[in-house]
C-alpha positions in Angstrom: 0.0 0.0 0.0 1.5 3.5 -1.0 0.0 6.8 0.5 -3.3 6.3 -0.2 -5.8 9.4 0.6 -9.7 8.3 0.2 -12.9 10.2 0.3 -15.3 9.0 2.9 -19.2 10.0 2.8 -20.1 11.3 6.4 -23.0 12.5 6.9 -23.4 14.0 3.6 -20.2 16.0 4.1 -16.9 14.8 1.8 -14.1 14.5 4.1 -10.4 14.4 3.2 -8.9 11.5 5.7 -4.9 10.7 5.6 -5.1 6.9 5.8 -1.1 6.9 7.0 0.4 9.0 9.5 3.4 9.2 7.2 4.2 12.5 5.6 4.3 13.0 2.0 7.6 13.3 1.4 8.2 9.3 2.4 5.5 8.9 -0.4 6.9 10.9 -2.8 10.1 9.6 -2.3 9.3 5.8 -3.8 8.6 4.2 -0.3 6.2 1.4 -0.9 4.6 -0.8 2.0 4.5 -4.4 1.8 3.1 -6.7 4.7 6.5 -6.2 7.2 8.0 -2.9 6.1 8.5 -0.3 4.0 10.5 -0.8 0.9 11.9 1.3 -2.0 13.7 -0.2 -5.6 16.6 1.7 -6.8 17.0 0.9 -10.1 20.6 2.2 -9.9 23.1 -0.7 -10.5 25.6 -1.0 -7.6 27.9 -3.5 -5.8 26.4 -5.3 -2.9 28.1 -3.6 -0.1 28.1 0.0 -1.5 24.3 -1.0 -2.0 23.8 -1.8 1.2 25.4 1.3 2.5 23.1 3.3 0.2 20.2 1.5 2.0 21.7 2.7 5.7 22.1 6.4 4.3 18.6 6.6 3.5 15.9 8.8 5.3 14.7 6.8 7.2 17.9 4.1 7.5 17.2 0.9 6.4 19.1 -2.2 4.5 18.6 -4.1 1.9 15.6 -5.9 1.6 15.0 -9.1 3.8 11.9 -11.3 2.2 10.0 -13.5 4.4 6.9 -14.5 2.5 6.2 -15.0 -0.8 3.2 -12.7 -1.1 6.1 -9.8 0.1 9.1 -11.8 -2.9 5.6 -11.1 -5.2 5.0 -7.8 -3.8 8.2 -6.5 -4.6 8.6 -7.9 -8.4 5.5 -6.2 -9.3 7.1 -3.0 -7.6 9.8 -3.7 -9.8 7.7 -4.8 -12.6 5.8 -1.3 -12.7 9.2 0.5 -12.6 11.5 -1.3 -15.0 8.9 -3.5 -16.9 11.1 -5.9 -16.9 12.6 -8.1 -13.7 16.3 -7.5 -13.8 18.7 -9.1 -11.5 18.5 -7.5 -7.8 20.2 -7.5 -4.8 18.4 -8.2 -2.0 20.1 -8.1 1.9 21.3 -12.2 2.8 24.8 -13.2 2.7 27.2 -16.0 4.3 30.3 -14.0 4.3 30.5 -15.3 8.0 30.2 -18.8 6.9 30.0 -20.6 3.8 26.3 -21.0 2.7 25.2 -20.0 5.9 23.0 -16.8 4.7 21.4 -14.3 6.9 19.6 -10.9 6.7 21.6 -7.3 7.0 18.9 -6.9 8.7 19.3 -9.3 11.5 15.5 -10.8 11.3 15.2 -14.4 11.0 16.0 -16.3 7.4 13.0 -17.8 7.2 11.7 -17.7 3.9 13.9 -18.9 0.3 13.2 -18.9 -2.9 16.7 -20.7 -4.3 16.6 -21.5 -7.7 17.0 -25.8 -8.2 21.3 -26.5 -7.2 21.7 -22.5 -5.5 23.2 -21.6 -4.0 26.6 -23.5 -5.3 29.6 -21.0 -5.2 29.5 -21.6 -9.2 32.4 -23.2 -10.7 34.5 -22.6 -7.2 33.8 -18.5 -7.4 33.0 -17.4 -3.8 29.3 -15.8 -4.0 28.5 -14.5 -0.9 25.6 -11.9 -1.7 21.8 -13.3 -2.3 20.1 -11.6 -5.7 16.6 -12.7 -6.7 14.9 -12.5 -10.2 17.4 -14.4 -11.2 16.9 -16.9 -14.6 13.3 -16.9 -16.5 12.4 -18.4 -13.2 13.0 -15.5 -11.3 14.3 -16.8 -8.1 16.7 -16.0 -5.8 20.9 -16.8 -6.8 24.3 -16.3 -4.7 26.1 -13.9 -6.8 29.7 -12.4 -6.5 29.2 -9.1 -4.1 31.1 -7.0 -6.9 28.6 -7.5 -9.8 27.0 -4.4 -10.1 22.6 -4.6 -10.0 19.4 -2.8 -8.9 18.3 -3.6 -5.4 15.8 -3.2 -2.6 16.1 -1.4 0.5 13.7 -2.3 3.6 13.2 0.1 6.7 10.9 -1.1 9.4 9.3 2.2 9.9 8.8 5.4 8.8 9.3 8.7 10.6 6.0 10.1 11.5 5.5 14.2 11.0 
């Protein structure tokens, strides 16, 4: 749901109601919600950590995007969809730079949702990929990807500021 603004029929009178207590600069700035959070594509192709650190220099902070259903995974290709109509490969916030094909959010919350396309993620042909990317093949699922390939992405923040 984006800023949304309705009319609503009260007593014969039209009345102007803000459905969100977010200010319209949030809106107008490309923050979408979906289900968990607030979420924003920038279609801007960057490495995986310098993405990441665009994400945290946002107003308000945030990191790139953890998923954790797929109504949010399908949420945020038709964002993506309506921008770029296309899906072009996107960074998105896991990683196992700690360990080996042990991937976790930027975020810290919970990896407990995947969309791995069949035999990913597999470090392909030895290549360390530590950085998670989804829209990946005509399947459009997710892939481990070498952090320096430059792509679109998703930042997440869990709340906006209220005015």
């Amino acid at each position: 749901m984006t800023c949304v603004t309705f009319l609503a029929l009260i007593a014969g009178t039209i009345i102007l109601h803000q459905v969100s207590q977010i200010n319209s600069q949030h809106c107008d700035s490309g923050w979408t919600y979906v289900s968990d959070g607030w979420y924003k594509y920038i279609p801007a192709k960057m490495m995986w950590a310098d993405a990441e650190d665009y994400c945290q220099q946002l107003s308000p902070p945030g990191h790139l995007a953890s998923l954790h259903s797929k109504k949010t995974e399908d949420s945020l290709k038709e964002l993506i969809l309506n921008i770029e109509k296309s899906l072009p490969w996107t960074w998105i916030g896991g990683h196992d730079m700690f360990k080996d094909r042990k991937f976790m959010w930027t975020d810290g919350s919970p990896l407990d949702y995947t969309n791995w396309l069949s035999n990913e993620p597999n470090n392909y042909q030895g290549t360390r990929e530590a950085c998670m990317m989804m829209n990946y093949a005509d399947s459009n699922q997710w892939n481990d990807a070498v952090c320096a390939t430059p792509m679109s992405f998703v930042c997440k923040a869990s709340r906006m500021h209220r005015s």
